[in-house]
ROFI-150759 format. One record per residue (C-alpha): residue in three letters; x, y, z. Coordinates in steps of 0.25 Angstrom, whole numbers, plus 5000, padded with zeros to 4 digits. Layout:
BEGIN
alaXYZ...
//
This chain:
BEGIN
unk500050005000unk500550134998unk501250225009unk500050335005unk499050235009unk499450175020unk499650325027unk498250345020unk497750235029unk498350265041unk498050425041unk496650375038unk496550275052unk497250375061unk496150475054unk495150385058unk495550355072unk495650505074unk494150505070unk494250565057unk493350555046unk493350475036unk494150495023unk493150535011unk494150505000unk494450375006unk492850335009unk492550394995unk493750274988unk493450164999unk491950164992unk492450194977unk491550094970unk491950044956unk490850104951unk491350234955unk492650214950unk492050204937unk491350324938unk492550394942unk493250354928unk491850404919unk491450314907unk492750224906unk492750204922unk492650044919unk493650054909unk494650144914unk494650074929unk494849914922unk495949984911unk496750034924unk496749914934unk497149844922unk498249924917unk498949984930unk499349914942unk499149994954unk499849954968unk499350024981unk500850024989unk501350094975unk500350184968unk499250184978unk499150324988unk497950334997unk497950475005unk496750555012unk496350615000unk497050544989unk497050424981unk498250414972unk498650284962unk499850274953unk499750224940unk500850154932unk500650194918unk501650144908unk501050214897unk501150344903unk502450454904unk502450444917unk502150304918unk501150354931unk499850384931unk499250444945unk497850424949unk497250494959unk495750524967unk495350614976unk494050654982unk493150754975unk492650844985unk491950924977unk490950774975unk490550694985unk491350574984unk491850594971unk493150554970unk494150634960unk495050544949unk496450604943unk497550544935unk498850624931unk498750564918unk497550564910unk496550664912unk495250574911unk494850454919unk495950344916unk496450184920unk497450264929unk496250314937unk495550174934unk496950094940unk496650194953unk495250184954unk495350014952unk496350004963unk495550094973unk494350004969unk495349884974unk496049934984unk495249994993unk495649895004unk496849915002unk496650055002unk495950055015unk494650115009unk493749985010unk492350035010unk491049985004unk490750034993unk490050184991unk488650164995unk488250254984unk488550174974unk487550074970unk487749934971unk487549894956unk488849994955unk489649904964unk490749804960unk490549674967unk491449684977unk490849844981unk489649764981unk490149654991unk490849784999unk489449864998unk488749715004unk489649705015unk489749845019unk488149835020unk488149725028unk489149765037unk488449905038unk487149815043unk487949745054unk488449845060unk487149925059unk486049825063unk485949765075unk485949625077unk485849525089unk486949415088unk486949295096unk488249205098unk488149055097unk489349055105unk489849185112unk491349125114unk491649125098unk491449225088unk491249115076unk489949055079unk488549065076unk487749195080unk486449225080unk486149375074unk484849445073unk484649545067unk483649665075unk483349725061unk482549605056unk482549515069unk482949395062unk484249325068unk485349255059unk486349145061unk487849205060unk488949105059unk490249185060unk491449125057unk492449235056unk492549395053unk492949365038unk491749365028unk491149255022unk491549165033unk490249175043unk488749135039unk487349215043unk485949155041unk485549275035unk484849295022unk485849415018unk487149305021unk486649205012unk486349284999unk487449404999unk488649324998unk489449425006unk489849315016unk489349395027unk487949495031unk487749595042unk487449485052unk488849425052unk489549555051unk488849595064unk489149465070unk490549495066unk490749625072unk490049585086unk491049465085unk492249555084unk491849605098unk491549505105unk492749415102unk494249435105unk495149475091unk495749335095unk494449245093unk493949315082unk495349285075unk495149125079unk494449075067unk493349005067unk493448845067unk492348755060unk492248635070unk491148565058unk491148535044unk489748605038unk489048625025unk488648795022unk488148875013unk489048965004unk488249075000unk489149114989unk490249244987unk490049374984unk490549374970unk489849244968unk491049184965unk490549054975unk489249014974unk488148994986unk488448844989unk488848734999unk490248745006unk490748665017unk491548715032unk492548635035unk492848615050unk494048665056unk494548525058unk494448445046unk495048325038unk495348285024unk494248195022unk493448315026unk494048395018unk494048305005unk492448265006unk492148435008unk493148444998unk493048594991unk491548634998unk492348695008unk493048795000unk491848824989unk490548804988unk489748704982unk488448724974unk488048564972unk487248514983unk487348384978unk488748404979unk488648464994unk487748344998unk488848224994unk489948305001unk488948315015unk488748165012unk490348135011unk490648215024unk489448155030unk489848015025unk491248045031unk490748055046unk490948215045unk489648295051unk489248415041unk488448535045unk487448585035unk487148715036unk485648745035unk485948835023unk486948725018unk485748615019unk484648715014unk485548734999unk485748594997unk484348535001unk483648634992unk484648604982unk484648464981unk483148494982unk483048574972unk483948494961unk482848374962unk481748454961unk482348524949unk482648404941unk481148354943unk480648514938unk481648504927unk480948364921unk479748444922unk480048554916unk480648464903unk479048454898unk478048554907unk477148534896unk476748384896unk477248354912unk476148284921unk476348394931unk475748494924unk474348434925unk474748354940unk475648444949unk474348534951unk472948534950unk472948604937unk473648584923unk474848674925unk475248744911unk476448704907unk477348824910unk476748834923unk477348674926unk478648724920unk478548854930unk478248754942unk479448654938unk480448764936unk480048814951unk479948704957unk481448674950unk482048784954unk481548784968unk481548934971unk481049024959unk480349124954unk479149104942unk478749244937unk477849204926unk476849304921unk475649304928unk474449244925unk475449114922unk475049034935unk476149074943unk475349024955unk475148884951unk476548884949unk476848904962unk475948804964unk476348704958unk477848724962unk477448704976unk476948594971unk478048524963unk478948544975unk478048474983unk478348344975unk479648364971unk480048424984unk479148404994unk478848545001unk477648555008unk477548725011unk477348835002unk477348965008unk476749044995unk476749204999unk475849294991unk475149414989unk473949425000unk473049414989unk473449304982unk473449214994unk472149164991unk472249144977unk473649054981unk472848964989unk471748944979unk472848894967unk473448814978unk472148744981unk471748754965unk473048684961unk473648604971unk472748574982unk473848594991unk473548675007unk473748815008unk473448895018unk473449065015unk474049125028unk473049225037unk472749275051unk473449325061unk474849305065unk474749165073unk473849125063unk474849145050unk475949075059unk475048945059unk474748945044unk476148965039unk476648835050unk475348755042unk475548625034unk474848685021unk475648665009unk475448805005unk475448925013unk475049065007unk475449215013unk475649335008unk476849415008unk476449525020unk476249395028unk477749365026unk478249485032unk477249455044unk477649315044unk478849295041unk479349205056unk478049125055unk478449095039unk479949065043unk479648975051unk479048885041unk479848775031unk479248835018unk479748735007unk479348834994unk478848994995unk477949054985unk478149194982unk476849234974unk477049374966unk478549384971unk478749524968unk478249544980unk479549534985unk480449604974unk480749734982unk481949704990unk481949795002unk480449755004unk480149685018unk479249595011unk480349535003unk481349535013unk480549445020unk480149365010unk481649325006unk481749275020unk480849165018unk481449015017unk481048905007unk481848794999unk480848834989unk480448974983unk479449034972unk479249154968unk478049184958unk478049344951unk477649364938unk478649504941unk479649474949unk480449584944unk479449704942unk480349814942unk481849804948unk482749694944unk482949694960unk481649644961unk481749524954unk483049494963unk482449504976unk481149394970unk482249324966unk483049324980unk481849254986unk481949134978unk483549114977unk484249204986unk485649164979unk485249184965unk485449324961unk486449354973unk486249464983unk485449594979unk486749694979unk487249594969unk486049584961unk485949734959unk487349754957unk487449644944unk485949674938unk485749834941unk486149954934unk486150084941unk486650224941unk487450294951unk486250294960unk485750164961unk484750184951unk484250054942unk484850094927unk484649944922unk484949804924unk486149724920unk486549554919unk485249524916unk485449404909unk486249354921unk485149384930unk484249304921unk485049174921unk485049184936unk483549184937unk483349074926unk483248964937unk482349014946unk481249124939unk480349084929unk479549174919unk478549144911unk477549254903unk476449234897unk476849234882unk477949144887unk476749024890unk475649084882unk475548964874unk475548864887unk474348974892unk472848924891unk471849004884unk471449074898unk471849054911unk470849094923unk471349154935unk470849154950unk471249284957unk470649264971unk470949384980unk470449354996unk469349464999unk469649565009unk468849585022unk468249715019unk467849635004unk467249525011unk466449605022unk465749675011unk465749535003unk465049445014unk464049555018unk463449555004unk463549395004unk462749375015unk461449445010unk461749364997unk461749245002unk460349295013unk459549335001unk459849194993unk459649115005unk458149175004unk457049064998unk456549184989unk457349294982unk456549434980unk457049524969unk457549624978unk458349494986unk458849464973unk459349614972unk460049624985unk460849494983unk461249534970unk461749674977unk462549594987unk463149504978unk463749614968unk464149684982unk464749554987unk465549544972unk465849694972unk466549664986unk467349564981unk468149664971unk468349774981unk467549854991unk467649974984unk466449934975unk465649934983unk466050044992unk467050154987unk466750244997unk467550135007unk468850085006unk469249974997unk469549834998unk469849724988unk470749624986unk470549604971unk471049734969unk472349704976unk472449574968unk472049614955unk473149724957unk474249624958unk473649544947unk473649654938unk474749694940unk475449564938unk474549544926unk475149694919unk476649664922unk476449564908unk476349664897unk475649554888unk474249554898unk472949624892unk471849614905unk470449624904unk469849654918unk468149634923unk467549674935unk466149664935unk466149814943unk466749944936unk467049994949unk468049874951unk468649904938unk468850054944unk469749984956unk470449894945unk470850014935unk471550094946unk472349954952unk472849984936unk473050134936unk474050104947unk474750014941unk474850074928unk473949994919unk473150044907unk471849964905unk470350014899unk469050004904unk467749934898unk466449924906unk464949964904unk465150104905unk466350124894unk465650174880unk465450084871unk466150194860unk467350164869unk467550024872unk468249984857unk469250094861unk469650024874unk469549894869unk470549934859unk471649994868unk471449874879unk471849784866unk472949854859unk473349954867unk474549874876unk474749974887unk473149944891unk473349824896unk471849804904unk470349814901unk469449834913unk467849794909unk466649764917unk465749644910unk465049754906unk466249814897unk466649684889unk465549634882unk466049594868unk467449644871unk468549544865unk469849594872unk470849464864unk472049564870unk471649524883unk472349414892unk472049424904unk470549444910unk470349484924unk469149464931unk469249554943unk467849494949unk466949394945unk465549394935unk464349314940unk464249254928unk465549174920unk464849194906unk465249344910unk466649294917unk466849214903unk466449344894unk467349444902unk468549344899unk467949304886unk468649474881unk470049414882unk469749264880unk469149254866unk469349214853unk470749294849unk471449284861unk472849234857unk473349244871unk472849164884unk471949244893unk472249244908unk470849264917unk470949314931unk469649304940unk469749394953unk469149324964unk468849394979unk468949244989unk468649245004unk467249185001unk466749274993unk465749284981unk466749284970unk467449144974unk465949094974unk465849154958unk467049074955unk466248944958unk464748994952unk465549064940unk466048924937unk464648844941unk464148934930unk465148904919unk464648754919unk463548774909unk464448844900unk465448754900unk464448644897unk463748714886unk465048754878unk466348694883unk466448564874unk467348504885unk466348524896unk465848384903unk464648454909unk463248394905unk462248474912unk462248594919unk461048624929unk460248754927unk459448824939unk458648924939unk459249064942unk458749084957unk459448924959unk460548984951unk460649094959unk460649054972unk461648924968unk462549034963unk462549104976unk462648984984unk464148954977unk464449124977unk464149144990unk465149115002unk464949025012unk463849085022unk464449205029unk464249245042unk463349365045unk464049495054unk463449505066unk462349615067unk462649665079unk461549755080unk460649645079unk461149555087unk461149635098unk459549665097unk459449515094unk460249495108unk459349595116unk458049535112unk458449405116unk458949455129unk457649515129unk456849385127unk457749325136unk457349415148unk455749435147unk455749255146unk456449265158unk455649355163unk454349285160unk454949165166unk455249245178unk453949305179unk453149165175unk453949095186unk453649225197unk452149195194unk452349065198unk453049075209unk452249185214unk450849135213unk451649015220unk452049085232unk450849165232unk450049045232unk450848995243unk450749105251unk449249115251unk449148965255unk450149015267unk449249115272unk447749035271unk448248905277unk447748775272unk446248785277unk446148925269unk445148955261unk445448985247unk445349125243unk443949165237unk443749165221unk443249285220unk444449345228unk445349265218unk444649295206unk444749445209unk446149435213unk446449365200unk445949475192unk446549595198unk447949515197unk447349495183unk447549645181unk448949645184unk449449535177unk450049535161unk449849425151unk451049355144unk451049295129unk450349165134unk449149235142unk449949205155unk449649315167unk450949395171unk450949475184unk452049585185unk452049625200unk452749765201unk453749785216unk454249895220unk455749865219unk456749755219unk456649725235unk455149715232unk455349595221unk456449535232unk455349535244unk454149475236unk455249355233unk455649355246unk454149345250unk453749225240unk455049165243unk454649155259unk453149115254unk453748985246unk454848935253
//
């Protein structure tokens, strides 16, 4: 090193221990990136800085100075006079960590300045200026190894900054296993340290396995926590390996060494050992197979081997994962005449749709981002399925979109038959449902976030991620949790999984092979262009990127298969009501179903139900119709959002959309002003002068990509640019469900039509429709499809039809709400009644007893020989009493005595009690 540096260095520490402040022009050279550099040399920065490390050797002890505000490099130059060019830089004050560049020789950027600027870029250990790389810069401008510098100086920025608990397994060594846990999260990690060094020590978590830095925040913390607890002594003693195990190497930087299998030799060891591990202790191996027969050889030997649960996890889903892959590729060889298309589920499977599910199930954790409307869904389906006979799982965790919760379990029970259980209620509840024995369980992805202990704690053998975008943006909480789950088998299903960043598609991708595309500052760094701010410019190594997703993501459009497609294809979209929805909906259900219980039907009962039954209907679309002065509530809304969004991102889709109401059509056109779609509207009230023109721009014009009509609006249309027909709610009659699909699905169509039905479940009318709409296609089915077997079909009249219809539409019976009102009148008259009975027995058993004691007391008086009372006295007697007494219902006579108070009534039972007893 030159004498300029080394006084350099040492003015510098004796600056520093004096508390001085640190040196600007050194800070601004210790974070020079090469991009910089570049810049610094203008257009030919590349050029100019490979020419002069090529051309000139430089040597720090002999052309290198170093001083406080001066950087200086002599350059041995042949071709010049001289034969010595001297570079120099110093620091711009008048810019802000702008460096400025001089040679004596050439009055423009040159190699000489490029020879310097290399060197610095090399040497800056040597230097003494070490420092990670300037944090202005952004990553995708970084050379690898300022990207490894950048990596660890983060890391090392969050173990020093975050606090962490850390629990030693054995507090009289600094290599062993700690326990960290981290107060940021809450989630504790295993730490095996080994050493200080990199690369040398192992942490549990997620961040160790996939940046390939050797190292994360957890064990620098352990590190620096070591390094003051134990003497300089101990922590210089090595650490000694008393077993022979089997890890995990989770690969280098530079990916140079690949994830694999590597063995730890013990401390002690012996030839044989040696022989039998033979080069799996100094690299990697990628072959399980390979990894297995060595095991078995040491084991064979008598030497005991620990796995490592990472260790044992690689090679069982490997091993795993070849068998299975051998039997997807057999299938694969002739999707079109395999027998599993017809036998794996309870439908005939198309056959791209077998070759989706074999290629999924073959790869064990991918991606299948066919267009939608391609069955997606009974894909994932069916790779549950294949994997549970060629692999034998038995739980499926499928997380979706709360509103496509109900729609999963339906095709589940559609096409496989297997249990599924749709996770609600509270907390407890939830816990209980995930720890079930059904083969499939379904949640959505705010439960996650909620759930996430209850889910960890269960051994999930495949995970379902149903519109996977969800998780695309990075930093999002949702899709940090999300990559935490565990499963030997994943799957995700987007029809976008990259919808606007490149970044998006890599963060899908991390879920399903954490491994595959590296860690994200690598990512970026090879596929993003940007400018000196950070900004995206462009994407670069595409077609490298492509190859590495080959294996594991799928695609498949619509034109792509268009030729395997049926004619038409018809959709089920079941959105779960809301309980606002269903209030509204049962109150109208119940006088329904009061009026056809009735023997006799008047016009004006006919009338009422007729009312409730379009309000119920009404209801099942949104609130709103029937209220707009309230707030709205409707989960086809939400659901027809997301469908027609996903239905857009394909340039090639032409919709028509029905809805019985024009109102609902009002609520659909501004779901497609916010997201920026161009459609035309035809219903009853659109001229008929105007209806030509609109029918001409929906079909030609391809920006207008939907037509929204009433029934009313498309009589006679034919709309053959069409594929795609929504029905946002159902018709009464499927002569008009036929018609309305019947503009799209004609004579001319050259392309296969895709139907949707919208359907409000949660015992509703609409899923009793689905049945009466299909009850009522048997006659014509029967009278004009040729390959119907139906003989007869029985006709009623229309009141039987009627009220058989209703029977199927409406719901189970329903439980009235309590009238509180009424029940409480209902109460106090029956309180009431209960009173005045006991009052009347009271009374009845008083007379009784008091014409007994009365009797009693006469016969008391007269003696035995006395003579009876005179008739006439009696008589007279009887009929002045008669004046006073009352006659109940039955004639009976009720004498009401009237005492002055309380003590009085006490007395006169004091009196008869004396007289009887």
């Amino acid at each position: 090193m030159a004498t300029g540096t080394k006084k350099s260095s040492d003015v510098k520490q004796s600056r520093a221990k004096k508390g001085a402040k640190v040196n600007v022009f050194h800070q601004r050279l210790g974070t020079l990136t090469y991009h910089q550099a570049v810049r610094l040399l203008g257009d030919q920065g590349p050029a100019l800085l490979r020419g002069g490390a090529q051309a000139f050797e430089v040597q720090s002890d002999r052309d290198v100075y170093l001083g406080g505000d001066l950087f200086r490099v002599r350059v041995l130059d042949e071709e010049l006079e001289s034969g010595l060019a001297v570079a120099t830089m110093t620091l711009n004050s008048g810019r802000d960590k702008q460096l400025h560049l001089n040679c004596n020789q050439c009055e423009v950027p040159c190699e000489h300045l490029g020879a310097a600027l290399d060197y610095l870029l090399e040497a800056k250990s040597v230097l003494g200026l070490a420092m990670p790389p300037d944090e202005s810069v952004p990553l995708e401008n970084l050379t690898i190894e300022e990207l490894r510098q950048r990596a660890m100086a983060d890391r090392q920025k969050r173990a020093a900054e975050e606090t962490m608990r850390v629990r030693s397994m054995d507090t009289d060594r600094p290599w062993t296993d700690y326990v960290v846990t981290s107060e940021r999260s809450g989630r504790s990690y295993r730490v095996a340290l080994r050493s200080l060094a990199e690369g040398e020590s192992y942490c549990s978590c997620p961040d160790f396995r996939t940046n390939r830095l050797g190292t994360c925040k957890h064990i620098l913390n352990v590190q620096t926590k070591v390094k003051t607890r134990f003497s300089a002594a101990k922590l210089r003693s090595p650490y000694r390996r008393k077993r022979l195990s089997l890890r995990l190497d989770y690969g280098s930087f530079d990916g140079a060494t690949p994830r694999g299998l590597r063995f730890n030799l013990p401390f002690k060891t012996d030839a044989n050992m040696e022989e039998l591990v033979g080069d799996a202790a100094q690299h990697s191996i990628t072959d399980a197979v390979d990894a297995m027969n060595r095991l078995q050889a040491l084991e064979g030997s008598g030497y005991d081997v620990t796995v490592f649960p990472d260790a044992e996890a690689f090679i069982q889903r490997q091993l795993t994962q070849t068998r299975v892959r051998q039997e997807c590729d057999k299938i694969r060889e002739d999707v079109d005449n395999h027998p599993l298309r017809t036998e794996l589920l309870n439908a005939e499977l198309l056959p791209y749709q077998l070759d989706g599910i074999a290629f999924a199930t073959g790869a064990g954790r991918a991606i299948l981002a066919d267009d939608m409307g391609l069955g997606k869904t009974i894909q994932g389906i069916g790779v549950a399925q294949l994997l549970s006979e060629l692999a034998d799982i038995s739980r499926v965790l499928v997380v979706c979109p709360a509103s496509l919760k109900s729609q999963w379990r339906s095709e589940i029970a559609r096409f496989s038959g297997r249990s599924s259980k749709i996770v609600l209620g509270n907390g407890e509840e939830r816990i209980k449902q995930y720890q079930g024995d059904n083969f499939f369980t379904i949640c959505n992805y705010e439960q996650v976030l909620r759930d996430l202990s209850a889910i960890e704690n269960v051994p999930w053998d495949l995970i379902i991620l149903d519109e996977g975008q969800r998780i695309k943006n990075w930093e999002s909480k949702t899709s940090n949790v999300i990559r935490q789950l565990e499963s030997p088998f994943r799957l995700v299903l987007s029809g976008t999984p990259l919808e606007n960043r490149l970044g998006e598609l890599f963060t899908v991708t991390r879920f399903v092979d954490e491994e595959l595309l590296g860690p994200a500052y690598q990512f970026f760094n090879s596929h993003h262009v940007v400018d000196d701010r950070g900004k995206t410019l462009g994407y670069r190594q595409l077609d490298v990127l492509r190859e590495k997703m080959q294996p594991i993501l799928l695609r498949r459009t619509r034109t792509e298969v268009a030729k395997q497609l049926p004619e038409r294809t018809d959709e089920i979209i079941r959105c779960e009501i809301t309980a606002e929805q269903k209030e509204v909906h049962d109150a109208n259900v119940r006088v329904v179903a009061q009026i056809a219980a009735k023997k006799f039907m008047t016009e004006m009962d006919r009338l009422r139900m007729q009312k409730c039954l379009l309000m119920a209907r009404m209801s099942c679309d949104s609130t709103y119709l029937l209220d707009q002065d309230a707030a709205e509530y409707s989960s086809k809304l939400e659901r027809l959002g997301e469908l027609l969004e996903g239905l857009l991102e394909d340039p090639s889709r032409k919709i028509v959309l029905f809805s019985e109401w024009r109102r609902m059509l009002n609520r659909v056109e501004q779901k497609l002003d916010a997201i920026g779609c161009d459609y035309v509207r035809l219903d009853g009230q659109v001229p008929q002068k105007k209806r030509a023109e609109l029918v001409s721009r929906f079909q030609n014009d391809p920006a207008c990509r939907i037509i929204n009509m009433t029934n009313a609006g498309s009589t006679g249309l034919n709309l053959q640019a069409a594929n795609t027909v929504i029905n946002v709610d159902l018709p009464w009659n499927p002569a008009i469900l036929e018609q309305r699909i019947a503009r799209a699905y004609r004579m001319g169509q050259k392309n296969p039509v895709h139907v949707y039905k919208l359907v409000t479940t949660g015992d509703t009318i609409e899923e009793g429709l689905l049945t009466t709409l299909a009850s009522k296609q048997d006659l014509a089915d029967a009278s004009i499809n040729f390959d119907s077997e139906v003989s007869e079909v029985a006709m009623q009249s229309g009141m039987e039809d009627l009220r058989r219809r209703l029977e199927v539409i409406l719901p189970k019976p329903l439980a009235a709400p309590v009238d509180e009102s009424q029940k409480r009148r209902v109460e106090a008259e029956a309180e009431a009644l209960a009173l005045s009975q006991k009052r009347q027995s009271v009374s009845q058993a008083s007379g009784q007893l008091m014409t007994a004691a009365l009797s009693l007391a006469g016969e008391l008086m007269s003696g035995n020989d006395a003579k009876p009372p005179a008739e006439e006295t009696v008589t007279k007697l009887t009929e002045r009493l008669g004046q006073c007494v009352d006659r109940d219902e039955q004639g009976r006579p009720q004498l009401t005595i009237c005492l002055e108070n309380d003590e009085a009534l006490r007395g006169l039972a004091t009196t008869l009690a004396r007289l009887l007893g």
